[in-house]
C-alpha positions in Angstrom: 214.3 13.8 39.4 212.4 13.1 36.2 209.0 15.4 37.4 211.9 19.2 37.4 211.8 17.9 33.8 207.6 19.2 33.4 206.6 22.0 31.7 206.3 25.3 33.9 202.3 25.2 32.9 201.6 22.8 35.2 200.1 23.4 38.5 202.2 22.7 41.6 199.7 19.8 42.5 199.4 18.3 39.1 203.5 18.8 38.9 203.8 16.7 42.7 201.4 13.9 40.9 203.1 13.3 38.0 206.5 13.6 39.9 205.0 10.8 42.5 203.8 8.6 39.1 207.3 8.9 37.9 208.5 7.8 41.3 206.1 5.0 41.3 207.6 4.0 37.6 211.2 3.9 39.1 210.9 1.9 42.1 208.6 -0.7 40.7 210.7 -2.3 38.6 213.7 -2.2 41.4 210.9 -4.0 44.0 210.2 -6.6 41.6 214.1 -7.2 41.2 214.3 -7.9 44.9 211.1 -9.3 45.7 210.7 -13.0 46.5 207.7 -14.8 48.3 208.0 -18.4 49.7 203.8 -19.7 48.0 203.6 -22.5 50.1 205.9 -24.7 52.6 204.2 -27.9 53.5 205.5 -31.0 55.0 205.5 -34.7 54.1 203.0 -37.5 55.4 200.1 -35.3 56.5 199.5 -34.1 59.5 202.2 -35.8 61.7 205.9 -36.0 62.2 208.2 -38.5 63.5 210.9 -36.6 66.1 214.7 -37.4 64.8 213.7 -39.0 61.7 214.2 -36.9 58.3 211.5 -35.8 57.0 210.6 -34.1 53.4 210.0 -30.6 53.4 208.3 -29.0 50.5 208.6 -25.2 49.8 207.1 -23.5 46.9 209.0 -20.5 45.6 208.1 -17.7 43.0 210.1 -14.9 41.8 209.3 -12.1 39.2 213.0 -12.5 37.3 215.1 -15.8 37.3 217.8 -16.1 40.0 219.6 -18.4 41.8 219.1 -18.8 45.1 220.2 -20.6 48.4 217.2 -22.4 50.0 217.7 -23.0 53.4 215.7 -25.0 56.6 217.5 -23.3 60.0 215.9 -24.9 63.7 217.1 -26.0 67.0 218.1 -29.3 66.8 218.3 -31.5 70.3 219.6 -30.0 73.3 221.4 -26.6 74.2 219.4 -25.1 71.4 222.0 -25.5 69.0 221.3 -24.5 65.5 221.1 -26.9 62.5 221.5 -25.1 58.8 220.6 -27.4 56.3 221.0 -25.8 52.7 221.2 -26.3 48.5 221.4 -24.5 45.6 218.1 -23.7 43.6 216.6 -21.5 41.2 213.4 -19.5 41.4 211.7 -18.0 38.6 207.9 -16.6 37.6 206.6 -20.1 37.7 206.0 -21.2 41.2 208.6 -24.0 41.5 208.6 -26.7 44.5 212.0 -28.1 46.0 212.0 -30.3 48.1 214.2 -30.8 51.6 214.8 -32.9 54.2 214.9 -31.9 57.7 215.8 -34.3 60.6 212.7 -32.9 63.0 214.3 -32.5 66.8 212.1 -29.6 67.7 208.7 -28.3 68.3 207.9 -27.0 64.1 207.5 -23.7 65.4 211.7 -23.2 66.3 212.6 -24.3 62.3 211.9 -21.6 59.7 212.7 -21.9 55.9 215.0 -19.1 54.4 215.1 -17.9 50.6 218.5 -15.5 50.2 220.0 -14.2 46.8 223.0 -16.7 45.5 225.2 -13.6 44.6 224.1 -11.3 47.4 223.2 -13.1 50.4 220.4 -11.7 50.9 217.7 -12.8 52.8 214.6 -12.7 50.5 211.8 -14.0 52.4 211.4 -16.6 55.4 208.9 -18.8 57.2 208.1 -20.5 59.9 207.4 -24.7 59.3 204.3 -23.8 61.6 203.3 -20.9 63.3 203.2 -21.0 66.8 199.5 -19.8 67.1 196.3 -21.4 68.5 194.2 -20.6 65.0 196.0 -23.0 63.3 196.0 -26.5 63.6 199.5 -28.0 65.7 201.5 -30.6 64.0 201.2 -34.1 66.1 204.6 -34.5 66.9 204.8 -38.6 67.4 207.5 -40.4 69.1 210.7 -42.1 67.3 209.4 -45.4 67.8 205.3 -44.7 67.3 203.8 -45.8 64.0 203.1 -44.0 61.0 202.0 -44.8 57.7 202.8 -43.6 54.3 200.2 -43.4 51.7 200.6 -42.8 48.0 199.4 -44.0 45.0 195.8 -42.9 43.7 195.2 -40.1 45.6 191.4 -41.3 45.8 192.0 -44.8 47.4 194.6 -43.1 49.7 192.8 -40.4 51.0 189.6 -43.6 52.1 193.0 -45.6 53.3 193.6 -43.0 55.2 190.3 -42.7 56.9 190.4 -46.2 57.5 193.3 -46.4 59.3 192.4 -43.0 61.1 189.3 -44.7 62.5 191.7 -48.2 63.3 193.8 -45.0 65.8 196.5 -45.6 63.1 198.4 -42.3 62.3 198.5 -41.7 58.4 199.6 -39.5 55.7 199.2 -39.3 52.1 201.5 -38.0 49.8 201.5 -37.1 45.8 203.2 -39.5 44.3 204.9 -37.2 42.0 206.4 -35.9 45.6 207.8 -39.5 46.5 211.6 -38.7 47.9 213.6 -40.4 45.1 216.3 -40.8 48.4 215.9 -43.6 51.1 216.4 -41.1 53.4 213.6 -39.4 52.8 211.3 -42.1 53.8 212.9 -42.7 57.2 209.9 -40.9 58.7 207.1 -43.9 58.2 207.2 -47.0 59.4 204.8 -48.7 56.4 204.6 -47.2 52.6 201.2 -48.2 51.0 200.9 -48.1 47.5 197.3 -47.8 46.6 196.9 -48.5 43.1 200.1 -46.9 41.8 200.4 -45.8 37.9 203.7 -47.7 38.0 204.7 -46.1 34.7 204.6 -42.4 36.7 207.0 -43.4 39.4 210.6 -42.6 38.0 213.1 -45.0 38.7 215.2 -43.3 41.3 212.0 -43.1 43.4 211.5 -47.2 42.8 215.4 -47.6 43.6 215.3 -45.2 46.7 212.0 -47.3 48.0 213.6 -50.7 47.8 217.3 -49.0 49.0 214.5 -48.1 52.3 213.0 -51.0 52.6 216.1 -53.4 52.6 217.5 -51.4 55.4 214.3 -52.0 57.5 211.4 -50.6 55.6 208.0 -51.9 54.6 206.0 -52.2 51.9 202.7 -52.9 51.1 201.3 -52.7 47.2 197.2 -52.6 46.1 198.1 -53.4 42.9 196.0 -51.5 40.1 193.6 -52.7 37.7 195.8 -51.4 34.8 198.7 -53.1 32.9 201.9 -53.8 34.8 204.9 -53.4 33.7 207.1 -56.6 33.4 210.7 -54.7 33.5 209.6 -52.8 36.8 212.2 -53.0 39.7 209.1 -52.8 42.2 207.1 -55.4 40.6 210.1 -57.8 40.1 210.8 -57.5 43.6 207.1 -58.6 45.0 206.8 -61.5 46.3 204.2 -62.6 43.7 203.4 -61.7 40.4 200.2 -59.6 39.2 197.4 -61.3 36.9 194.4 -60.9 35.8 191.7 -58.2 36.9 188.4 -60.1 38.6 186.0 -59.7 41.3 185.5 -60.5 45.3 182.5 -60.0 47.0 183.1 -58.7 51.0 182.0 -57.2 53.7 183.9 -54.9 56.6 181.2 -56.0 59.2 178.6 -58.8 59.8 175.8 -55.3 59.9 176.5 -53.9 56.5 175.4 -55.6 53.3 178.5 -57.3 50.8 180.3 -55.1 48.6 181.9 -56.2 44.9 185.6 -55.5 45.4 188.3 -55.5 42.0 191.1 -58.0 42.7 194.2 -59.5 40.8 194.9 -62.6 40.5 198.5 -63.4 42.4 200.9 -66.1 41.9 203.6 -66.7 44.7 207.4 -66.5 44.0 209.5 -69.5 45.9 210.6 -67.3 48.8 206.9 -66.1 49.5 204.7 -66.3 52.7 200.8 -66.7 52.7 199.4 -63.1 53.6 195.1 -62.9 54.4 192.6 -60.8 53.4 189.1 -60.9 53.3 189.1 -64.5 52.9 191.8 -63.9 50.3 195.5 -64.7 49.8 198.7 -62.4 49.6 201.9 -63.1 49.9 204.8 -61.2 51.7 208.7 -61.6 51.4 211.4 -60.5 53.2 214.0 -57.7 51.3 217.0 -57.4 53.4 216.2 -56.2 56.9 212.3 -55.0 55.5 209.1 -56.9 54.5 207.5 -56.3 50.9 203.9 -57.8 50.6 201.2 -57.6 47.8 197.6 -58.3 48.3 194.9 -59.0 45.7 191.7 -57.1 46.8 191.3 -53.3 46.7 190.3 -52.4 50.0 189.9 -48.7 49.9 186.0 -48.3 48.9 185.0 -50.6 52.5 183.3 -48.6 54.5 184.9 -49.1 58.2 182.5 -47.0 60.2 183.1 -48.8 63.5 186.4 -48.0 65.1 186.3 -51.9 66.7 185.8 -53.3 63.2 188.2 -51.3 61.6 191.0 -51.9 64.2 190.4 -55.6 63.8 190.8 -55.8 60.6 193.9 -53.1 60.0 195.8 -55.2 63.0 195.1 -58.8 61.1 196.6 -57.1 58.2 199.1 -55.3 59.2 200.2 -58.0 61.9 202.7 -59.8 59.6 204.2 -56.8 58.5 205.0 -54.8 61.7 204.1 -54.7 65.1 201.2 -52.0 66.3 201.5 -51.5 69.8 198.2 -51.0 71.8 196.9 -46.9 71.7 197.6 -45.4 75.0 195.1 -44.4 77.3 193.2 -41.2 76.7 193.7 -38.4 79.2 192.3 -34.8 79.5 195.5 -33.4 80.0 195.7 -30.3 77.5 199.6 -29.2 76.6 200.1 -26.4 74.8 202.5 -26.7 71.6 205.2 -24.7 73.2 205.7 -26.6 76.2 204.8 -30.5 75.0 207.5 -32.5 75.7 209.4 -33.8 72.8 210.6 -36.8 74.2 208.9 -38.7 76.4 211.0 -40.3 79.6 213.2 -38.6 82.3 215.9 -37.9 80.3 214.2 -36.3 77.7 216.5 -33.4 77.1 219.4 -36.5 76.1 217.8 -38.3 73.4 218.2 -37.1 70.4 217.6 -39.0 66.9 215.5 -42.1 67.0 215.1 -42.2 70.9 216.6 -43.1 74.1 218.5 -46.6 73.1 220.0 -45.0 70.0 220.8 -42.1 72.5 222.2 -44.3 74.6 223.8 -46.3 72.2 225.7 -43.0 70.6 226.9 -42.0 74.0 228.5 -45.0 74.5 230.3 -44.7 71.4 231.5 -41.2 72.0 232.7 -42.0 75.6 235.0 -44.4 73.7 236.2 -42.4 71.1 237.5 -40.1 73.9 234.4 -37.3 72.8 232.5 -37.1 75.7 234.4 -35.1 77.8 236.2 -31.7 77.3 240.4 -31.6 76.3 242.8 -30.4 79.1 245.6 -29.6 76.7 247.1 -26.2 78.3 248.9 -24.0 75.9 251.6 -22.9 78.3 253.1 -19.6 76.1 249.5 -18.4 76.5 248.8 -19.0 79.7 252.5 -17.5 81.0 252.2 -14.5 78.8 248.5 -13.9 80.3 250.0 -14.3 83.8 253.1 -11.7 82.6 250.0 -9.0 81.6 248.5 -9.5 84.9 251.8 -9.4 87.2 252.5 -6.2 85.1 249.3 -4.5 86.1 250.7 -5.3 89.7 254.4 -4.4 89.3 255.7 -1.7 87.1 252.1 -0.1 86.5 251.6 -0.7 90.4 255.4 1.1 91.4 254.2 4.2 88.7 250.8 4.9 90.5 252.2 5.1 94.0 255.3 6.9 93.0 253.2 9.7 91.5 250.8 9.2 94.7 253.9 9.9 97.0 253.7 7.0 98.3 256.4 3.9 99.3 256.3 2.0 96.0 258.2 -1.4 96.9 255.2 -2.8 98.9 254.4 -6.7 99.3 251.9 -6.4 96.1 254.3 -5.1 93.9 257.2 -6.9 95.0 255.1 -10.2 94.1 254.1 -8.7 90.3 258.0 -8.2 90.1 258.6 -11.6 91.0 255.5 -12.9 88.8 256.8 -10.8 86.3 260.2 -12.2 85.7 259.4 -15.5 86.2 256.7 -15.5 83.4 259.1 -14.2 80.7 261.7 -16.5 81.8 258.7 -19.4 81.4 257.8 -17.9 78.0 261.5 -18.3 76.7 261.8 -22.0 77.8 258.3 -23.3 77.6 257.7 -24.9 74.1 254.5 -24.6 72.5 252.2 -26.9 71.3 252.0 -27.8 67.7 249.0 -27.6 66.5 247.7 -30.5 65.9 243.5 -32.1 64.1 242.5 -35.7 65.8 239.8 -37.7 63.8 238.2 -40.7 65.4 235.5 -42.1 63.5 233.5 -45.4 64.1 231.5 -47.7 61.4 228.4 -50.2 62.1 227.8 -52.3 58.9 224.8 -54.2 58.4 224.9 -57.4 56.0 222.3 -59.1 54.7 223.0 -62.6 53.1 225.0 -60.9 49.8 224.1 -57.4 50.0 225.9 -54.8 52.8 222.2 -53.1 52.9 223.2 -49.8 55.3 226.2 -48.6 57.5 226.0 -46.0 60.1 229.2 -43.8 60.9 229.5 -41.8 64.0 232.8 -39.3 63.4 234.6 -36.7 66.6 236.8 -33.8 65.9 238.9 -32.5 68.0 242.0 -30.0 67.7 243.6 -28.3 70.5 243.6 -25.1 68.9 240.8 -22.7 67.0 240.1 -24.2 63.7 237.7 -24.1 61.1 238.1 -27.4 60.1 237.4 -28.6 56.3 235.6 -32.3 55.6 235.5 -34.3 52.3 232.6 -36.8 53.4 230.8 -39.1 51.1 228.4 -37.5 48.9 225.6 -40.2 49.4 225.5 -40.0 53.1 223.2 -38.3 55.6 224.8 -36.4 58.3 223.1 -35.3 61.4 224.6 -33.9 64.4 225.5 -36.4 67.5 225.4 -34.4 70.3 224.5 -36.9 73.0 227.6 -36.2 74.7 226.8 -32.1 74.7 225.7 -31.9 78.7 228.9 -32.4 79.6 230.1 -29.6 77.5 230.1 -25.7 77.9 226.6 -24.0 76.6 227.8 -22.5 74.1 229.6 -25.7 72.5 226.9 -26.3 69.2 226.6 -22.8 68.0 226.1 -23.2 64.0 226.1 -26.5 62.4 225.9 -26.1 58.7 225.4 -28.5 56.1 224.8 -28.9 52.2 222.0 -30.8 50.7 221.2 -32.2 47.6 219.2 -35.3 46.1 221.6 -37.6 47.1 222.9 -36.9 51.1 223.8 -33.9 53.8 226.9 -33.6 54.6 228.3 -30.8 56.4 231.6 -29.3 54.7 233.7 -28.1 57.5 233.5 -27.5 61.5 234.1 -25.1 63.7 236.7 -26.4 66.4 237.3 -23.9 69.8 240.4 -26.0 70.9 239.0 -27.7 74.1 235.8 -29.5 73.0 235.2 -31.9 70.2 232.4 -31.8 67.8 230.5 -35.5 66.6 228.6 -36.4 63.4 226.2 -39.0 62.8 225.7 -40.9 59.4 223.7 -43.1 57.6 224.0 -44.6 54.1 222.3 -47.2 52.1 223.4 -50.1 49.7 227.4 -49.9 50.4 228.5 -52.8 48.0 228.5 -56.5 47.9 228.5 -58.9 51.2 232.0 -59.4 52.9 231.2 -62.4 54.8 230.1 -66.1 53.5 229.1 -68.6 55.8 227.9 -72.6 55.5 226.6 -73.2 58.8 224.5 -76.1 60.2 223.6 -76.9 64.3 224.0 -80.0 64.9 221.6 -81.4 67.4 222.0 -83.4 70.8 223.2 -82.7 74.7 226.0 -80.8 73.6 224.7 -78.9 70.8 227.5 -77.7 68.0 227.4 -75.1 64.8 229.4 -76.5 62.0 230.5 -75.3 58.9 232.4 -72.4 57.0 233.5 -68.5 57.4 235.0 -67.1 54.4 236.1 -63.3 54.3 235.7 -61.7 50.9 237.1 -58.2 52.1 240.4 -56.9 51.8 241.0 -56.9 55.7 241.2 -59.3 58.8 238.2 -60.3 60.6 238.5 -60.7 64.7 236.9 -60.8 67.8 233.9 -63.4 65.8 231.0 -64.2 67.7 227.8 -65.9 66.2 224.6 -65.7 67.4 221.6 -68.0 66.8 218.5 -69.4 68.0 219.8 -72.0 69.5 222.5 -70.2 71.5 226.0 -68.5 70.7 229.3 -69.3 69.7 232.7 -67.8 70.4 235.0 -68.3 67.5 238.7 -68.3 69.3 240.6 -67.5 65.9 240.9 -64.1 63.6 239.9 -64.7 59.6 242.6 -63.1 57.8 241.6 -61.6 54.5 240.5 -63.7 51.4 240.8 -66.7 53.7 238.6 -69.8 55.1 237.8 -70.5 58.5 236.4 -73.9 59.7 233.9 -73.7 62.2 233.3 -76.8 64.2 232.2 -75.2 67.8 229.7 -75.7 70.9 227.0 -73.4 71.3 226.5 -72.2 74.9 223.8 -70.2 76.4 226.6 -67.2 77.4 225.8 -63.6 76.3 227.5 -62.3 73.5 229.0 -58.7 73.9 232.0 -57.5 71.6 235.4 -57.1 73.1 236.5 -53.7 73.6 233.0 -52.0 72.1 230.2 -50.9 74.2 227.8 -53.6 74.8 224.2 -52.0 73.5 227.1 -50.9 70.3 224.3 -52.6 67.9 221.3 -50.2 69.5 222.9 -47.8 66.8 220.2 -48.5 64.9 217.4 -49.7 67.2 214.5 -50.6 64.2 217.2 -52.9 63.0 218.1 -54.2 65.8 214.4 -55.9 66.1 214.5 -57.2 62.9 218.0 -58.7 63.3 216.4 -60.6 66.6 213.3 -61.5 64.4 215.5 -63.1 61.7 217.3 -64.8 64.5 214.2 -66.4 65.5 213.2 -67.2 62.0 216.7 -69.5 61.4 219.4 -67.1 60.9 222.9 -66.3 62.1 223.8 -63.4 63.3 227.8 -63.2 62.9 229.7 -60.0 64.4 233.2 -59.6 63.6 235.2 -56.2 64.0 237.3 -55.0 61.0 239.1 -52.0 62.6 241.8 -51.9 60.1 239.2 -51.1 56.9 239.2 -47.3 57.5 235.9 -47.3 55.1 234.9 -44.1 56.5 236.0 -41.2 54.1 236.3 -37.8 56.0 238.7 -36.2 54.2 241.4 -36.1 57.3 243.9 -38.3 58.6 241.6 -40.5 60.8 243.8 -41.7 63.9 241.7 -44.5 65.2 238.7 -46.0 63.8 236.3 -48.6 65.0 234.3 -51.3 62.8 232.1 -53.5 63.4 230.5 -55.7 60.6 227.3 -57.1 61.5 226.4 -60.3 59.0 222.6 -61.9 58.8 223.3 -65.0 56.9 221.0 -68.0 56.9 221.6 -71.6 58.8 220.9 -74.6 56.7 218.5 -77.3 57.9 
């Protein structure tokens, strides 16, 4: 050690100082190298979180030297406690640098902890909990799949007084930086409304602006308080409003009939031909429709009204918002008191089954399993093993059996050994002629697509893996798709069946890279993607009225692959189209609607409960004078999983408009 190396002259107590300084001198710089501290981990749109829906997660991380290192979310994820690793590749240096993650919330916040490890190492580096599971601090609201939650962003000013607004209206809220807008749909799956409050437009990047308007075509909403500063004429937000911005001017209003009129800015708005009249305050906004969401624009900023009267503010948050999406009533109070251990996560008796967005798309993926063959356990015995288990055990009672007594003195041919002999022989002469099983992988995978007019808007993919031997199984999924467990099927499975599922993130999807088969039960994934390519279906339909009411017109498939099993849906009633469409081809449609239910041959009848949210708005578009047109394509094997996929299941689902 460096303090032997002092002169003699020293004491022996100065000598054990400077040794203990030198000490100190060595291991600092070797602490540093190793150190690592998570700053901060916070998580998207305030104070609450929607269960099954993903979710940004912010972490801020700060290391004395530059490394690379793997940033990982680990928690329980639905039932049977199995573990969900979600996990990228970042780098953490001096600065404190945020990342951001998304985490599909399934369990109380306490159960899902953030890990920092070394790249090269694999070392663990520092960890923590999303929330800690202590009465000091302030429980995350954990809201249902289907409750309502804002999104506020924008000028952080006129968001936070938003907020409070809609806080007083019993309106759950949460703001967010706008420099921390998920530039992914995914990431705003978690709200139900996004509220722009006076955005600098020219701070928003584009891939945030693309990834809002990927959101809301697949069932988002949108509602923009436009600024009072220039706007940008080659924005993609602004050009998709539903009217364009003018000039800055003045409203005078009032939140109440008790508290004097306030001067409010405005902008003057001018409706785009597919608009609809939106009011506030006495003035006009407009509202489109994008896909399977709502965009609207209104002209006054309404952030500075004071809304000091619940009544008053609910009033006037529930005209507004009406339009847009639907705010069920606020439940009853109650004094009940739950700690955040024990609150249940999922409301209903069957809590402990639904997983994702709540009991229909629980349902829905069950269903879907349950056809796929995934639902229950394989039988597949592999004989070789099984005889050459039975030989080891008829040994133990032959041969090993004969020894013992012989050395006891004893008779060895009794009844028990005579059977292991028998066992015995008869197991190696299975062994010899039995033939083993060759290992074999099954893939099934199943694909909803959602089509709106020209634009295929989202799919969702549901895959099962099977194998009747121990694999670890590799997958080549699509790199722009979010993947999630689907273990509704898992009760009917062994415990231990989800052990470790592991995926890889990055800006663009989650997707896990291989599985870990045990040869008797399957393993199922659950994905969703945004804006998957141009519309395959045209249609030129028209009712025409009378006793016998008929649909009229036009199919035309633009895909590569036949169309059967066709079935139309409208206000008016529904129509069985008796003929396939073959690919490229036209179909005349000259048909009587009749009031029977639709349900698709050969698919589980809630199949389009997939994706409950838009499910509603499909029925809402019905009402509003379009067609709903299903039509299974189960030879376009669209799903890319990187195996040889032995059946597959699609069902294309088309919202295309009826002319008058």
């Amino acid at each position: 050690m460096i303090f032997l190396f002092l002169p003699r002259r020293l004491s022996r107590r100065p000598r054990r100082l400077g040794g203990c300084i030198c000490i100190l001198f060595i291991l600092l710089p070797i602490h540093s190298a190793f150190s690592q501290e998570i700053r901060n981990v916070t998580v998207g749109w305030g104070d609450a979180v929607r269960l099954g829906r993903w979710t940004p997660v912010f972490v801020t991380v700060e290391d004395p030297q530059v490394r690379e290192i793997d940033l990982q979310i680990h928690g329980t994820y639905g039932e049977k406690n199995e573990a969900l690793w979600l996990h990228q590749t970042a780098v953490a240096q001096p600065t404190p640098t945020i990342y951001s993650l998304l985490y599909p919330f399934n369990a109380q916040p306490s159960r899902i902890v953030v890990i920092v490890s070394d790249k090269q190492t694999g070392r663990t580096l520092d960890s923590r909990a999303i929330q800690n599971n202590s009465s000091v601090q302030m429980p995350m609201r954990l809201l249902g799949p289907s409750e309502i939650l804002i999104g506020l962003s924008g000028n952080i000013d006129d968001s936070l007084a938003l907020r409070a607004q809609l806080q007083r209206a019993g309106i759950s809220a949460g703001v967010l930086d706008p420099l921390r807008l998920p530039a992914n749909f995914a990431g705003y799956d978690g709200i139900s409304l996004l509220i722009l409050a006076a955005p600098d437009l020219d701070q928003l990047k584009f891939d945030q602006e693309q990834a809002i308007l990927q959101w809301i075509a697949r069932g988002g909403n949108l509602l923009l308080i436009p600024p009072t500063t220039l706007i940008p004429q080659s924005d993609p937000l602004i050009a998709a409003l539903p009217a364009t911005i003018g000039v800055n001017q003045t409203v005078q209003s009032t939140s109440d009939s008790t508290t004097p009129p306030i001067t409010l800015n405005a902008r003057e708005l001018s409706p785009r031909p597919d608009a609809s009249a939106l009011s506030v305050l006495d003035e006009t906004g407009y509202l489109r429709r994008l896909g399977l969401g709502k965009i609207a624009v209104i002209p006054v900023d309404i952030s500075p009204m004071d809304m000091t009267d619940a009544n008053s503010a609910d009033e006037f948050w529930r005209s507004l918002l009406q339009p847009i999406l639907k705010i069920p009533q606020p439940p009853p109070t109650t004094s009940m008191i739950v700690s955040d251990v024990d609150a249940s996560l999922v409301p209903g008796p069957n809590a402990a089954q639904s997983v994702g967005r709540g009991q229909r798309e629980s349902d829905a993926i069950l269903h879907v399993l349950q056809m796929m063959g995934a639902a229950t356990p394989s039988l597949d015995i592999h004989w070789r093993r099984t005889l050459l288990t039975l030989a080891c055990f008829c040994f133990l009672l032959g041969p090993v059996d004969s020894i013992l007594l012989m050395r006891l003195g004893q008779r060895p041919r009794t009844w028990l050994t005579l059977f292991g002999w028998i066992g015995l022989i008869l197991s190696f002469v299975g062994i010899t002629t039995a033939h083993e099983i060759k290992p074999t992988e099954t893939a099934a995978t199943f694909r909803l697509l959602d089509q709106v007019n020209d634009e295929c808007v989202a799919a969702i993919d549901i895959i099962s893996l099977n194998a009747n031997h121990a694999v670890l199984l590799p997958l080549s999924l699509d790199k722009t798709e979010w993947w999630e467990p689907a273990n509704q099927a898992a009760r009917f499975f062994s415990s231990n069946q989800f052990v470790d599922a592991t995926c890889h993130q990055d800006r663009t999807g989650t997707r896990p890279e291989w599985v870990n088969l045990n040869g008797v039960q399957p393993q199922s994934w659950h994905g969703e993607i945004a804006d998957v390519g141009p519309g395959l279906l045209r249609a030129k339909l028209q009712i025409q009225p009378g006793n016998s009411p008929q649909l009229i017109g036009t199919l035309t498939n633009r895909s590569k692959f036949t169309m059967q099993d066709i079935q139309i849906i409208t206000a008016a009633g529904n129509v069985q189209v008796p003929s396939p469409l073959v690919a490229g081809g036209t179909l005349p449609i000259d048909l009587p609607i009749t009031s029977t239910p639709i349900s698709p041959p050969n698919l589980p009848a809630d199949i389009t409960n997939l994706s409950p949210d838009r499910a509603d708005r499909v029925d809402d578009l019905i009402q509003s004078g379009s067609a709903e047109i299903l039509c299974q394509m189960p030879s376009a094997s669209d799903v890319k999983i990187g195996q040889p996929i032995i059946e597959h299941w699609q069902l294309l689902r088309a919202i295309l408009p009826i002319s008058k």
